[in-house]
C-alpha positions in Angstrom: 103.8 24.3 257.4 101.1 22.3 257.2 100.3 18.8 258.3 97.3 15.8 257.7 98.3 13.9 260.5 98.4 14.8 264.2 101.1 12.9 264.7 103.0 15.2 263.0 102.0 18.6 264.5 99.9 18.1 267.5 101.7 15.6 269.0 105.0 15.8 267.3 107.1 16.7 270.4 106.2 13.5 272.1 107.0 11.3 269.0 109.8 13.0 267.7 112.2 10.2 268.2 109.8 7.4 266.5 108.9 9.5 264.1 112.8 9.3 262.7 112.9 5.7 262.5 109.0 4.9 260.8 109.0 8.1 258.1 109.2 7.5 254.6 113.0 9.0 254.8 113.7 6.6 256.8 112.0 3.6 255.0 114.4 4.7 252.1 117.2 4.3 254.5 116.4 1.0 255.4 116.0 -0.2 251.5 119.4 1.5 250.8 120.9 -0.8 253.7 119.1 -3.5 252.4 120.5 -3.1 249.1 124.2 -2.6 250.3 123.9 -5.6 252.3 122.7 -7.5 249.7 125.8 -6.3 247.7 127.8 -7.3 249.9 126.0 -11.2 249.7 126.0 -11.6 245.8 129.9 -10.5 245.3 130.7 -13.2 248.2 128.8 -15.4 246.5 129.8 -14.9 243.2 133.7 -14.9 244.1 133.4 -18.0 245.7 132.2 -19.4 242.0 134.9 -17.3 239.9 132.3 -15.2 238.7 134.0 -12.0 240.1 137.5 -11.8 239.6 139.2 -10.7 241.8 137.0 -10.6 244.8 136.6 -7.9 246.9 139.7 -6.7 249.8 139.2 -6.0 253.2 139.5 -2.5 252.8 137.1 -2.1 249.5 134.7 -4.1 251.8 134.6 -1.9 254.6 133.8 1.0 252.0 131.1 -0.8 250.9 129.3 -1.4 254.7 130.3 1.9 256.0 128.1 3.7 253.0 125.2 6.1 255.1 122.3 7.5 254.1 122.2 11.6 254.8 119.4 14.3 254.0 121.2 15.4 250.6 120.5 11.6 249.7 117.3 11.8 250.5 117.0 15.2 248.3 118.6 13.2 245.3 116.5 10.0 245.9 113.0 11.8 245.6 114.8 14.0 242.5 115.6 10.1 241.3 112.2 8.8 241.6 110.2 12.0 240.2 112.5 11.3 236.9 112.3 7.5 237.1 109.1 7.1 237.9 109.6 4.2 240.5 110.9 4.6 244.3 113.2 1.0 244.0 115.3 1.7 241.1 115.7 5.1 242.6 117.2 3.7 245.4 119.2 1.7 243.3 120.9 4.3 240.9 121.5 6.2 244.1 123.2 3.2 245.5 125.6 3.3 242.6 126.3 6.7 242.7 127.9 6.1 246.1 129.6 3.5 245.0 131.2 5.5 242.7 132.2 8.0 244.8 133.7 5.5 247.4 136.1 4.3 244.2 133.7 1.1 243.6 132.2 1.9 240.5 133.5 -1.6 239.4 130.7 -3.7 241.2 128.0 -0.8 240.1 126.3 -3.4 237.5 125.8 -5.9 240.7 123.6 -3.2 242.4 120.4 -5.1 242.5 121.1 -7.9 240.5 118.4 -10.5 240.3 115.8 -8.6 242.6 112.4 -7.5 242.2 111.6 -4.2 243.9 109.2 -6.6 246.8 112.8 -8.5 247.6 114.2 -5.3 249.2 110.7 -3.6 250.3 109.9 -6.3 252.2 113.0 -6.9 253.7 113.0 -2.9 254.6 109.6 -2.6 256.0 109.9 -5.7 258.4 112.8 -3.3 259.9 110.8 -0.9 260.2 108.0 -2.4 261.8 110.7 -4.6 264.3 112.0 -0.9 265.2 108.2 0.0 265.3 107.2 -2.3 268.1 109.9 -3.9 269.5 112.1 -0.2 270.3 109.2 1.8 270.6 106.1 0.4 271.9 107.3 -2.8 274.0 109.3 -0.5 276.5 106.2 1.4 276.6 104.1 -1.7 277.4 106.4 -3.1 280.0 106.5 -0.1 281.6 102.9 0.2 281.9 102.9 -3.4 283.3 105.3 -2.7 286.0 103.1 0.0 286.8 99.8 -2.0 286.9 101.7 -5.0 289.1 102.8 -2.2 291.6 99.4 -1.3 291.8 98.0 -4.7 292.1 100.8 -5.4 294.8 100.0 -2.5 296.3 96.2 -2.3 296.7 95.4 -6.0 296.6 93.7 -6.4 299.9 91.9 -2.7 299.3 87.7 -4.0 299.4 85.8 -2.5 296.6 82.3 -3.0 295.4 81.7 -4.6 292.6 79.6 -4.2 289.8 78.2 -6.0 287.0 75.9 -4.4 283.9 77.1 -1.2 286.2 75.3 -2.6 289.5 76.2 -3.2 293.0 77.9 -6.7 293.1 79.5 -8.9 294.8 82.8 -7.1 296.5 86.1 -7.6 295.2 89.3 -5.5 295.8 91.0 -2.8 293.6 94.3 -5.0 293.5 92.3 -7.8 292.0 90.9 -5.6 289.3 94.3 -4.1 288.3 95.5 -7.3 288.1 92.9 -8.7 285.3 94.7 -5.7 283.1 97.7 -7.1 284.3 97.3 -10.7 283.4 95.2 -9.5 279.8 98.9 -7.3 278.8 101.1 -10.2 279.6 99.0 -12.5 277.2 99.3 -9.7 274.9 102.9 -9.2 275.0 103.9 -13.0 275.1 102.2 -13.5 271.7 103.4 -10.4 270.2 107.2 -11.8 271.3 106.9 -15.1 269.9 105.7 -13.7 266.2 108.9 -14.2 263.8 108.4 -12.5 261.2 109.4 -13.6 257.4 111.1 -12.2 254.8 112.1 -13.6 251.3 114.5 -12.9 248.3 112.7 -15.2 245.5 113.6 -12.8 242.8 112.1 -12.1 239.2 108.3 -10.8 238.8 106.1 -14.1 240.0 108.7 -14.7 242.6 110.2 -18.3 241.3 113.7 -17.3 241.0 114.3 -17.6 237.7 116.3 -14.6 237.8 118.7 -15.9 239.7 119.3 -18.9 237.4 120.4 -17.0 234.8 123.1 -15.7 236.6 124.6 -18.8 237.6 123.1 -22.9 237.5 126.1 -24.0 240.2 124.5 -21.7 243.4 122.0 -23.3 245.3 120.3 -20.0 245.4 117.8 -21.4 248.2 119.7 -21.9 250.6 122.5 -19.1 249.6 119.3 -16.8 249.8 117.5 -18.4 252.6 121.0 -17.5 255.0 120.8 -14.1 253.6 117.4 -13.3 255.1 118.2 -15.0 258.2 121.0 -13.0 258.7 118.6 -10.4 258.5 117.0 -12.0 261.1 113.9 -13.1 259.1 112.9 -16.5 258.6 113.2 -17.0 255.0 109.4 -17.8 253.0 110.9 -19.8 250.5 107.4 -19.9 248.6 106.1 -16.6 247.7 104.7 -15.0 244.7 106.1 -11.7 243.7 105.3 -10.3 247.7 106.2 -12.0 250.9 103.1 -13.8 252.3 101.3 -11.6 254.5 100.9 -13.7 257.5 103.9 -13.4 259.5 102.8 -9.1 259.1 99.1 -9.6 259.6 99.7 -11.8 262.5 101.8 -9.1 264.4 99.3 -6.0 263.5 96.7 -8.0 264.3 97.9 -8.9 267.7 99.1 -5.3 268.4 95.5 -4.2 267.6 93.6 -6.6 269.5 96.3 -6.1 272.4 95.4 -2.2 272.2 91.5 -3.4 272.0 93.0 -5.1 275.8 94.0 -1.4 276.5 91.4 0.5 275.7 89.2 -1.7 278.4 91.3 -0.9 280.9 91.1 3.1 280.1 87.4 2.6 280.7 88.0 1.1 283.6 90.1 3.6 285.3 87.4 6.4 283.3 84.8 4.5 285.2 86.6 4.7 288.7 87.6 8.2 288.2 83.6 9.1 287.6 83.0 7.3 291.0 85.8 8.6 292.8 87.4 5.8 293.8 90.4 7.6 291.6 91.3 10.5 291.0 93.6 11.1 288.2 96.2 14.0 287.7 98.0 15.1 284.7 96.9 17.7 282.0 94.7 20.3 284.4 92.5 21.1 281.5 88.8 21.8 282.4 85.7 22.5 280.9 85.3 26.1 279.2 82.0 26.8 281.2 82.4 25.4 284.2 85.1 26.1 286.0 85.1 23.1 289.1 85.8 20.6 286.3 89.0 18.8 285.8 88.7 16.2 283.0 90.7 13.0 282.6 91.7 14.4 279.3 94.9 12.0 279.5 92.5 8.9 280.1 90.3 10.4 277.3 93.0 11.0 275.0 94.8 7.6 275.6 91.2 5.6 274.9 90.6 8.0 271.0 94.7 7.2 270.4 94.3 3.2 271.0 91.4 3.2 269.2 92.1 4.7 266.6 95.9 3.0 266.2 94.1 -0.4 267.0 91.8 0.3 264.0 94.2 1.2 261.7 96.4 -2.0 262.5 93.2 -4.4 262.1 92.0 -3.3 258.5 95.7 -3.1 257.3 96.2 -6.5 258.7 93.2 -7.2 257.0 93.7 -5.6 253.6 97.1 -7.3 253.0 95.7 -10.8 253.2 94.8 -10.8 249.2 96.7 -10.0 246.5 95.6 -10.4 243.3 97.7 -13.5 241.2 101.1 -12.6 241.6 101.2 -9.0 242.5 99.2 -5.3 242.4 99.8 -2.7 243.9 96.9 -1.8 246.7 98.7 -2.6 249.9 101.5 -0.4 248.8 99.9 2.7 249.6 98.4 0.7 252.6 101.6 -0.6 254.0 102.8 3.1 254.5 100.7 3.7 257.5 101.9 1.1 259.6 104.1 3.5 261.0 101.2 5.4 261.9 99.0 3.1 263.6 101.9 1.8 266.0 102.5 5.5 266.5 98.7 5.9 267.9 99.0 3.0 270.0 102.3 4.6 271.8 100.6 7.4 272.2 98.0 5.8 274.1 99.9 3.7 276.1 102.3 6.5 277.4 99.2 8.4 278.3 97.9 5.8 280.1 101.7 5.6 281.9 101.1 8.7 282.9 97.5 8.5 284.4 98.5 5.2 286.1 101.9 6.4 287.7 100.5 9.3 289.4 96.7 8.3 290.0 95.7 8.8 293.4 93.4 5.9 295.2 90.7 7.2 297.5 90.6 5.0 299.7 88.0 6.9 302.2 84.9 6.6 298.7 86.3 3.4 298.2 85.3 2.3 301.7 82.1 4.3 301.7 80.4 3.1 298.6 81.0 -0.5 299.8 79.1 0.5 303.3 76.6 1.8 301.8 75.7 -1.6 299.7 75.7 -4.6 302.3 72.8 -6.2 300.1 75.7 -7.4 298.0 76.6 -10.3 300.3 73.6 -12.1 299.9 75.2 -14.0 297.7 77.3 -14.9 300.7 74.6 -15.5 302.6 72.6 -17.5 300.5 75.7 -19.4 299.1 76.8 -20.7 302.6 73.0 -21.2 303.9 72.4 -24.2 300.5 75.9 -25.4 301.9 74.6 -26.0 305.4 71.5 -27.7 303.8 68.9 -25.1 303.1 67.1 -25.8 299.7 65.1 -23.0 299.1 68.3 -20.3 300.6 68.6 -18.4 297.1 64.3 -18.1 296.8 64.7 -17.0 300.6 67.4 -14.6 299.4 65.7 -13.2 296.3 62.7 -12.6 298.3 64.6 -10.4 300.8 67.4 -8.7 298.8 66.0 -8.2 295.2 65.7 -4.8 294.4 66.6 -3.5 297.6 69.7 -1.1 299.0 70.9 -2.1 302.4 74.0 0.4 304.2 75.7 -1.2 307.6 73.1 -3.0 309.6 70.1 -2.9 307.4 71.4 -6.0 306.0 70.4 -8.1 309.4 67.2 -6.2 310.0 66.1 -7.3 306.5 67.2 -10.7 306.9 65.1 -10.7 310.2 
C-alpha cells in the first residue's frame, strides 16, 4: 500500500497509537461527538422554553450520549460526503441515521440546528489538537526533562571546557550545560500549559447568530452557547466571523514550534559532544556503508531532521491561519489537516532524543583530558582577579601572553613567567 508521509509507513510502528487519535477518521469522530453533544444542549434548551414537547427521558438520553462512531461509519460517512459534496452535512445525515436506529428519529430535524459547519470543526479540531499535545507530546517532554535534570544532578560538578564560536573557553561543567536545556524546556512547557484555547458556536454564515434568533427571541443564546463551549472546556470567542479567531491556535503551534526550535539546539549540543567524545551515544548501531569503524548518532540525527521539520510545519500553519479573507474561505482548511502531522514530527523527535539521552554514556576520562590540555583558558581568571587587586593594564598583560596560544598543565605558569 502506498504512503506520502513517513509517518505512516517508516515510522508507523512508533506512532501507531497517536496516529488513531490525529487521522482524519478520527477528526470525523470528534465532529460526530461534537454534534451529539450539541444535541443533547439544544433539546435541554429548547424543553426548558416549551419548544419540545415532551422533553427527553432519562433513558432516551442515555441513547443519545452512548451513540459511537465505528469503521462501517466511517465507510458510510466518506460514501455520504462523495454524494453530498461536503464533509459537515455528512456527518450530520450520518448522525440522524443513528438516531434512527436508536428509536430517536423524533429529534432527527434538531441534528445541527442553527450551526455552520466552522461551529462543530472548530470545536472538533481543538480536541484534536488538546489530544495532540497534551496526551501525546507533554508526557514525552516531561520525560525528557526528568531525564536532562538527572543528568544535570548528576554531572554538575563534572569540569568541562568551554567553548565559544567553537573555541577553547572559559571552563564550565557538563551539569551546567544540561541544565541550560533544562531551564529553556521548562519555559517551554510553562507557556504551552497556560495557552486556553477558544472555541465558539456563533452560528449562521458571518458568524452573528442570527440563526439562532430565528429559532427562538426568549434564549439568551450567548450565554446558553457560551456554557456550551465551556463545558467543552473551551473558553467561548463570543466575537468571531464565520471561523473561530485564530489566536488561541496560532499561539499554541507557535509555541510548540519555537519550543522544538529549543530542542533542536540541544540535539546539536549533544551532536557536538558526541563528535568530541565527551559522549558517546548508543541506540540504533547503524554505520556508514564504506567504513566499517563508524557508528553514527543516527538517533541524534534523526531526532534534529524530525523537530525541524515538525517545528516548521507548526510555524507556517500558525502563520497561514492568521488571515482570512472577510468572513470566511476556505485556505486553512486543507492547512489545518496537517496539524496532526507536525505535532507527530516533533514526538518523534523528542522520543529519539529520550532515547539518546537515557542511555548516553559520559566520558569522563576525554572530558578531563581536553580541559588539561587548554589551561590558557584561565586567563580570564587570571587577568580578572589581577584588575581586582589593582592592576590596570592585567587584561593588555593577559592578551599579550595568552592570545593565540595553547597552553596543557604547566605551560600556563611558564608563559605567564
Amino acid at each position: 500500500m502506498g504512503y506520502i508521509s513517513p509517518l505512516d509507513d517508516r515510522y508507523y510502528d512508533e506512532l501507531r497509537d497517536y496516529a488513531a487519535a490525529v487521522s482524519e477518521r478520527a477528526f470525523v469522530k470528534y465532529r460526530l461527538r461534537v454534534e451529539i453533544l450539541y444535541l443533547d444542549f439544544i433539546v435541554n434548551v429548547l424543553s426548558r422554553v416549551g419548544l419540545l414537547k415532551p422533553p427527553l427521558g432519562d433513558e432516551e438520553r442515555r441513547r443519545l450520549l452512548s451513540l459511537s462512531f465505528s469503521d462501517n461509519d466511517y465507510t458510510l460517512f466518506k460514501e455520504m460526503e462523495d454524494r453530498l459534496g461536503h464533509d459537515v452535512k455528512a456527518v450530520e445525515y450520518l448522525l440522524r441515521e443513528k438516531l434512527s436506529d436508536v428509536g430517536l428519529g423524533n429529534i432527527t430535524h434538531l441534528a445541527h440546528l442553527g450551526l455552520t459547519s466552522e461551529d462543530v470543526n472548530n470545536l472538533a479540531l481543538g480536541v484534536l489538537i488538546r489530544i495532540a499535545i497534551y496526551r501525546y507530546l507533554m508526557p514525552e517532554l516531561v520525560m525528557l526533562l526528568n531525564v536532562l535534570m538527572n543528568l544535570m544532578e548528576k554531572y554538575a560538578d563534572l569540569p568541562m571546557l568551554g567553548r565559544t564560536h567553537g573555541k577553547p573557553a572559559t571552563p564550565t561543567t557538563l551539569g551546567k550545560e544540561i541544565a541550560y536545556h533544562a531551564c529553556r524546556l521548562t519555559y517551554w512547557l510553562g507557556v504551552i500549559t497556560d495557552i486556553k484555547l477558544q472555541g465558539k458556536v456563533s452560528g449562521g454564515a458571518t458568524g452573528s447568530m442570527a440563526s439562532f434568533s430565528m429559532i427562538s427571541r426568549d434564549i439568551d443564546w450567548i450565554d446558553e452557547l457560551s456554557r456550551f463551549v465551556r463545558e467543552l472546556g473551551f473558553e467561548p470567542a463570543i466575537v468571531t466571523t464565520q471561523i473561530l479567531p485564530p489566536d488561541s491556535v496560532a499561539h499554541l503551534l507557535t509555541s510548540t514550534g519555537l519550543m522544538s526550535q529549543a530542542l533542536i539546539n540541544l540535539a546539536q549540543d549533544l551532536w557536538m559532544y558526541n563528535m568530541l567524545g565527551y559522549v558517546h551515544v548508543r541506540g540504533k548501531p547503524i554505520g556508514s556503508s564504506t567504513m566499517p569503524h563508524k557508528v553514527n548518532p543516527v538517533d541524534l540525527e534523526n531526532a534534529e531532521g524530525n523537530l525541524k521539520l515538525g517545528s516548521s510545519i507548526l510555524l507556517e500553519i500558525s502563520r497561514h491561519i492568521q488571515v482570512s479573507r472577510l468572513q470566511r474561505d476556505l485556505s486553512d482548511s486543507t492547512i489545518k489537516r496537517n496539524i496532526g502531522l507536525g505535532i507527530g514530527h516533533v514526538i518523534l523527535g523528542v522520543r529519539r532524543l529520550n532515547a539518546v539521552l537515557s542511555s548516553v554514556d559520559v566520558d569522563e576520562g576525554a572530558i578531563s583530558r581536553d580541559l588539561n590540555d587548554h589551561w590558557e583558558v584561565l586567563s580570564e581568571a587570571i587577568q580578572v582577579r589581577l584588575r581586582a587587586l589593582g592592576m590596570a593594564d592585567a587584561y593588555e598583560r593577559a592578551l599579550a601572553i595568552f592570545r593565540g596560544v595553547q597552553n596543557e598543565r604547566g605551560g600556563l605558569w611558564k608563559s605567564a613567567g
